[in-house]
C-alpha positions in Angstrom: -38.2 -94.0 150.5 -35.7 -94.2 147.9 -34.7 -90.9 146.0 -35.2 -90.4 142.0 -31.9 -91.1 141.9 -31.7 -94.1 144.3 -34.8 -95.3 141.9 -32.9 -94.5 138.5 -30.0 -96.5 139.8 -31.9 -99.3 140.5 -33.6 -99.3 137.5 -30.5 -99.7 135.3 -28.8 -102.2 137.9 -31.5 -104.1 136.9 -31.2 -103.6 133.4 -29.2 -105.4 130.6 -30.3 -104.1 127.4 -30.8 -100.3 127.5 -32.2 -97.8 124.8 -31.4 -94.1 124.7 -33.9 -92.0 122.8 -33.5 -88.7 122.1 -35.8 -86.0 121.0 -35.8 -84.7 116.9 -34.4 -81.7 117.7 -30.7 -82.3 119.1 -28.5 -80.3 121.2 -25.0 -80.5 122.4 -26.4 -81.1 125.7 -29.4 -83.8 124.7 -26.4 -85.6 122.5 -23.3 -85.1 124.7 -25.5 -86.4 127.8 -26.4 -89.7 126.1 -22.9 -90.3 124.7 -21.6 -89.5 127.7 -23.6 -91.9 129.5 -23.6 -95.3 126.9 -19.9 -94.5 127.6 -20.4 -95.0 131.4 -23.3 -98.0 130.7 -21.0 -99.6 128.1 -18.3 -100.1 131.0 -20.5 -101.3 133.3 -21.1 -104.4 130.6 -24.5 -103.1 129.7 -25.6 -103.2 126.0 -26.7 -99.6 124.6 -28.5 -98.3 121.9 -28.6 -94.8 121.0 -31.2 -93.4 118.7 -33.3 -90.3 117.6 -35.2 -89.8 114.3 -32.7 -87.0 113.1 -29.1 -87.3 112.7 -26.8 -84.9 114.4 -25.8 -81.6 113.1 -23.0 -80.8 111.4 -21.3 -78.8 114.5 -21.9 -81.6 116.9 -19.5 -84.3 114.8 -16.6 -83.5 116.9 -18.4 -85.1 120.3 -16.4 -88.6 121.0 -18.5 -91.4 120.4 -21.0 -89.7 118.0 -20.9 -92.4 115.9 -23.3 -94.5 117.8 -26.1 -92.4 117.2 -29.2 -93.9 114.9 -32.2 -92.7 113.9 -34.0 -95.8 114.1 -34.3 -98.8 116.3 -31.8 -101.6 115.2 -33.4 -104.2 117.8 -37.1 -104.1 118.7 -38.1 -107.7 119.7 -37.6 -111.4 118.3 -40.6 -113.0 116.6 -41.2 -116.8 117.5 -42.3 -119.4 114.7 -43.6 -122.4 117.4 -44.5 -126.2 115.7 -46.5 -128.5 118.2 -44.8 -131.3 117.8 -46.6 -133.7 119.9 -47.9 -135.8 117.7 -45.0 -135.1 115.3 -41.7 -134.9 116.1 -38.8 -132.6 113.9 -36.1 -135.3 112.8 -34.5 -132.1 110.9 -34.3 -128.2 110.5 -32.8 -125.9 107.6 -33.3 -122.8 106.5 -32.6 -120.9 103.2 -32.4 -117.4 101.6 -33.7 -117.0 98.1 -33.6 -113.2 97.5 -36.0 -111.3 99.9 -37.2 -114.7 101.2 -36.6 -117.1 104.2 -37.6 -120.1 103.7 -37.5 -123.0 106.6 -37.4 -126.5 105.8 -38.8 -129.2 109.0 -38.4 -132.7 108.2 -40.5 -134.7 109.8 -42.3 -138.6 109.7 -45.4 -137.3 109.1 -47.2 -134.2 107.8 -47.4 -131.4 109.9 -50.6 -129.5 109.6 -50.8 -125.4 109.1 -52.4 -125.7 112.7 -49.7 -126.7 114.3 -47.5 -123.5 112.9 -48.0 -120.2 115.5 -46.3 -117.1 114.8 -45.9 -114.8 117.5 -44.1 -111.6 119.3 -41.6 -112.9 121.6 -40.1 -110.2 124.3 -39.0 -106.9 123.4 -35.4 -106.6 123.3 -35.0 -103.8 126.0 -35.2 -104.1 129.2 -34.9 -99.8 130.2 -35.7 -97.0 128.1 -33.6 -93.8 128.9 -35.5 -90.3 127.6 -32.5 -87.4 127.9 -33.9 -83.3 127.5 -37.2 -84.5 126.4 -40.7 -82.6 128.0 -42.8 -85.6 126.5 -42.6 -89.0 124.7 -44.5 -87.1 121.3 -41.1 -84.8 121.0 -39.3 -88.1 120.3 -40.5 -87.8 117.0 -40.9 -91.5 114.8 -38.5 -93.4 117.7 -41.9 -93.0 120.0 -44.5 -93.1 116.7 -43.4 -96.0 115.5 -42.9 -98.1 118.3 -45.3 -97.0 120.9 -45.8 -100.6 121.7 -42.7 -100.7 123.2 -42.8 -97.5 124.7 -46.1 -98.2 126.5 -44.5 -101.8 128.1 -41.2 -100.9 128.9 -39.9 -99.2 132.2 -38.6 -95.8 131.2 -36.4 -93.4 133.1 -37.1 -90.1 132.3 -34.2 -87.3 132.5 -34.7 -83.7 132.2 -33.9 -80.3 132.9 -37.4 -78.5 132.0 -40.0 -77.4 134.5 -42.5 -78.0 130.7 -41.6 -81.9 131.6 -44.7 -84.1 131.4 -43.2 -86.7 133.9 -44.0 -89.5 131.5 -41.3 -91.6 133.6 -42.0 -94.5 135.7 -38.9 -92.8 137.4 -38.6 -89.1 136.6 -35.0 -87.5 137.1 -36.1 -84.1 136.3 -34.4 -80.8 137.8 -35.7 -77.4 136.6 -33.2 -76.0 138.7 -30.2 -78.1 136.8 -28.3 -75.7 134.5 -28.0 -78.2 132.0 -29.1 -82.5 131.7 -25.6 -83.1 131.7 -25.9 -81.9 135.5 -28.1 -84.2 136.3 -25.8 -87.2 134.3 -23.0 -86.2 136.4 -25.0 -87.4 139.4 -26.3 -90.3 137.5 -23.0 -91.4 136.7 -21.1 -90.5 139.8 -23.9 -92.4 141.3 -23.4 -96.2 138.9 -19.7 -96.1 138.6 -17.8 -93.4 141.1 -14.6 -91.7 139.2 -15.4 -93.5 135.7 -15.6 -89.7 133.9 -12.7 -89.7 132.0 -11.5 -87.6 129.3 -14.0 -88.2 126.5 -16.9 -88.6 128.7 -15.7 -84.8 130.4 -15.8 -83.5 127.0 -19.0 -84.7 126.2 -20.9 -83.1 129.6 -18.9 -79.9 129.1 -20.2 -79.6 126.1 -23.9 -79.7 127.6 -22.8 -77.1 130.1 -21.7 -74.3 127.5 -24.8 -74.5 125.0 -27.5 -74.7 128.1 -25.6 -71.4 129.9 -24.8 -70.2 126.4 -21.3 -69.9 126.9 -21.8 -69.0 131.1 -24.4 -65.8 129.7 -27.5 -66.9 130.9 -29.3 -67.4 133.6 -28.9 -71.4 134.2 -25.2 -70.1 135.1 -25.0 -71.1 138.1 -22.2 -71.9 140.6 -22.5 -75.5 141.0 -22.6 -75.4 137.1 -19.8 -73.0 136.7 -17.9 -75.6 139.9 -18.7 -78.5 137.8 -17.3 -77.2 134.7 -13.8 -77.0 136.6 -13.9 -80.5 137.8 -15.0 -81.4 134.3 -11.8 -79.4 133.2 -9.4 -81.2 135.4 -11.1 -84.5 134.3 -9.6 -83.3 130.8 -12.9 -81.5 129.1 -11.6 -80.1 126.0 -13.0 -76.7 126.3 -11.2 -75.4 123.6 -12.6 -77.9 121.4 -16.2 -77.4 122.4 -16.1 -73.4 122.3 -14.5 -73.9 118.3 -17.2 -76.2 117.3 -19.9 -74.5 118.8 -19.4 -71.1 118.2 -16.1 -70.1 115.9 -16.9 -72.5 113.4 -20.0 -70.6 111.8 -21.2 -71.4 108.5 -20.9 -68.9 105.8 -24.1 -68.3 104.7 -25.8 -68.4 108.2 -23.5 -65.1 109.2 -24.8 -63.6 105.6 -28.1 -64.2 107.1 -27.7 -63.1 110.3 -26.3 -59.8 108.6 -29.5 -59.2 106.7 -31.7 -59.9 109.6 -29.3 -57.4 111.7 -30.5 -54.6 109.7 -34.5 -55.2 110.9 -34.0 -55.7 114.7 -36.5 -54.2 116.8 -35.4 -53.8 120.4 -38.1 -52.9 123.0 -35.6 -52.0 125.6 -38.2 -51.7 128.8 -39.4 -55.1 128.0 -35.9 -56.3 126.7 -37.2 -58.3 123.7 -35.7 -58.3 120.5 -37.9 -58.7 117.1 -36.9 -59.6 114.0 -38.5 -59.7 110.5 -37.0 -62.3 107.5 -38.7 -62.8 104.8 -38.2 -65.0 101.5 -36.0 -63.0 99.6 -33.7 -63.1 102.8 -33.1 -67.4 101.9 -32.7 -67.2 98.7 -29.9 -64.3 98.7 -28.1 -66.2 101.3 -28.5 -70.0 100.0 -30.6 -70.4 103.5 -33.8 -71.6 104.7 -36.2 -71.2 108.2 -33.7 -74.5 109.5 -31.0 -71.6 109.8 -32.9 -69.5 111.9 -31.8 -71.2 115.5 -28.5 -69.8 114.6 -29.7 -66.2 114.0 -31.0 -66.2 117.6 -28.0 -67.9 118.8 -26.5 -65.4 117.5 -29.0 -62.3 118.9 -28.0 -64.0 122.5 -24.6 -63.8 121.9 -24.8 -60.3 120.7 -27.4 -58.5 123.5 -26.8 -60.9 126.5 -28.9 -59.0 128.3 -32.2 -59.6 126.2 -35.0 -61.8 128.0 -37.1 -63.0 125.0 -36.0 -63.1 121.2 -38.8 -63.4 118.1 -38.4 -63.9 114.6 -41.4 -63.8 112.0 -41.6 -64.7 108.6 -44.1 -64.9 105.9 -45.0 -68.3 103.9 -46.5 -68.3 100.8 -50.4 -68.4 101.9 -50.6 -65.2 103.7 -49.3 -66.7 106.9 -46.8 -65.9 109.6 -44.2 -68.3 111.5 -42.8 -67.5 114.5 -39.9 -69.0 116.2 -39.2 -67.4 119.5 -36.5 -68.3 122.9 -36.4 -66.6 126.4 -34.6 -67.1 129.2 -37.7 -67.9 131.0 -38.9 -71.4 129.3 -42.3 -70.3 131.5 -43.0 -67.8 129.0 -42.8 -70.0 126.1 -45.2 -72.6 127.8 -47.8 -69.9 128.3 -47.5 -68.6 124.9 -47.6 -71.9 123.6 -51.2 -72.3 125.6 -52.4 -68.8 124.1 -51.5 -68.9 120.3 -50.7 -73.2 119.9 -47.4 -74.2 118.4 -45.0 -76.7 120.1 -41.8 -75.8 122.4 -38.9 -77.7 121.6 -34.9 -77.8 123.0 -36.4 -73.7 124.9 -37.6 -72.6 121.6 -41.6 -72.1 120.3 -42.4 -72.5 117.1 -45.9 -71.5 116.0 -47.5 -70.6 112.5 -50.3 -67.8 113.0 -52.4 -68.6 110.0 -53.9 -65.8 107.9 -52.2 -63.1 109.5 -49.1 -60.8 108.3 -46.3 -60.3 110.3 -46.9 -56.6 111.4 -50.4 -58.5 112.8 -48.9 -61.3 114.2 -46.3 -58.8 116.2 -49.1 -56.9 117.7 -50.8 -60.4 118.8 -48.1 -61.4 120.8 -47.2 -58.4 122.2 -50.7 -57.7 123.6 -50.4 -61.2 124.9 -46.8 -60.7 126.6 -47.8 -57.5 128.4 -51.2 -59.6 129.4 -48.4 -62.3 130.9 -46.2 -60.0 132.7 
């Protein structure tokens, strides 16, 4: 019986026209994985698409190749216009654009009937769709809404690092144990085209190793992670490049934030969880919005490495409190995601507790983490 990988070989072997999708929410890991592997694809004389429904941020436009990324499908499928011409033959074909219109001219000895005119879906462009750090198909956003057809008729190969993942696959490449997707790449491409990583494509699967170990802090640092990095290194990684981008580089405001939010950390030191409170006045003083907050626990991570679970609440307008919260232990998140609703996306949960202040929603969760311990 042939391995996952044996199967996800096979698969795009097979294939000729391959699409990419990536989840909404991208990551220098979800983003440096695909890249790194149209690279590899694009070699091989396969045609790749690349696409998710958001474009990449800001700190991610150094990654080679970045340019390739859409946010929405560029080729779906061909629609045919068929004529039955046998009882009428076509002596001649034109066509014309007026503004907004096509127009197709058929010259023929005869008239030709609207019954004889069929319009219908031809084949779908793709032959292999390629999901990269995605639990399911609904955290692609409008690339799966909006073309579920071709979702639901399509062979996909599913590759993840998430224990969450919903196998959605026909062939599922999914290691929980992997420290990052780009680990599980590596084998992928090691496995279609043996010593093709070169420098770009080093860079762009180094790039997935430092965000998923946070810079080698966490617990996904692991030594065939921290072995791959060096070969990755030799291959000519720019790791200098990466670190700058990812983590010097910090946007003005964002550290303003952060600085605010410092002030109101809560640190339950037995249960190593780290709480903190924003609130409206905290985005407006700092030109900011909830968007910035990923970096603020970024940040928290880099600042107590030691913390297992992190949890920032803020207020809305309605009486309502958000929460956006990341652990170490993406188990966590999945079971407070089944106790209080919300959706986990790229390790984080985001949930909105309706009707309940902050100092409320706290208590909630905290009753629910000791119940979870």
């Amino acid at each position: 019986m042939l391995t996952p990988l044996q199967q996800a070989i096979d698969l795009i072997q097979k294939s000729k026209n391959i699409l990419i999708a990536l989840p909404e929410s991208l990551n220098a890991d979800s983003l440096g994985s695909a890249l790194a592997l149209e690279a590899t694809l694009k070699k091989l004389g396969k045609k790749v698409e690349l696409a998710s429904q958001e474009a990449a941020p800001d700190k991610l436009a150094f990654l080679p190749g970045i340019d390739a990324l859409r946010n929405k499908l560029t080729s779906l499928r061909d629609f045919v216009i068929s004529v039955d011409t046998s009882q009428n033959k076509i002596s001649r074909l034109r066509y014309e654009a007026e503004g907004s219109v096509l127009k197709i001219f058929l010259a023929t000895p005869q008239k030709i009937e609207q019954r004889d005119i069929k319009l219908e879906p031809g084949p779908f462009y793709y032959d292999l769709i390629i999901v990269i750090d995605a639990p399911d198909l609904e955290s692609l956003g409008d690339i799966f809404n909006s073309n579920t057809e071709l979702f639901f008729n399509k062979s996909i190969l599913n590759i993840d690092c998430k224990a969450g993942n919903e196998y959605f696959g026909e062939v599922n490449l999914v290691e929980p144990t992997a420290a990052a997707c780009a680990e599980i790449v590596v084998g992928l491409i090691e496995g279609l085209a043996p010593n093709s990583i070169d420098a770009n494509i080093a860079t762009l699967l180094l790039a997935g190793l430092i965000v998923k170990t946070h810079s080698w802090q966490n617990s996904r640092t692991t030594p065939q992670a921290l072995n791959l990095a060096s070969l990755l290194i030799i291959k000519g990684a720019e790791q200098e490049t990466i670190v700058k981008n990812l983590y010097k580089t910090k946007p003005l405001n964002c550290l303003k934030l952060w600085g605010r939010l410092l002030g109101r950390l809560e640190f339950d030191d037995r249960e190593k969880i780290a709480w903190i409170f924003a609130q409206r006045e905290d985005f407006i003083a700092t030109g900011t919005s909830a968007k910035d907050l990923p970096f603020v626990l970024d940040e928290i991570y880099d600042l107590f490495p030691s913390i297992n679970l992190a949890i920032i609440l803020w207020p809305d307008d309605n009486g309502s409190t958000y929460i956006l919260a990341q652990s170490k232990r993406a188990e966590h998140l999945q079971k407070l995601c089944l106790e209080i609703g919300g959706s986990v996306k790229n390790d984080r949960l985001l949930v909105k507790m309706a009707g309940m202040a902050a100092k409320d929603a706290k208590e909630k969760i905290a009753v629910l983490l000791n119940s979870l311990s």
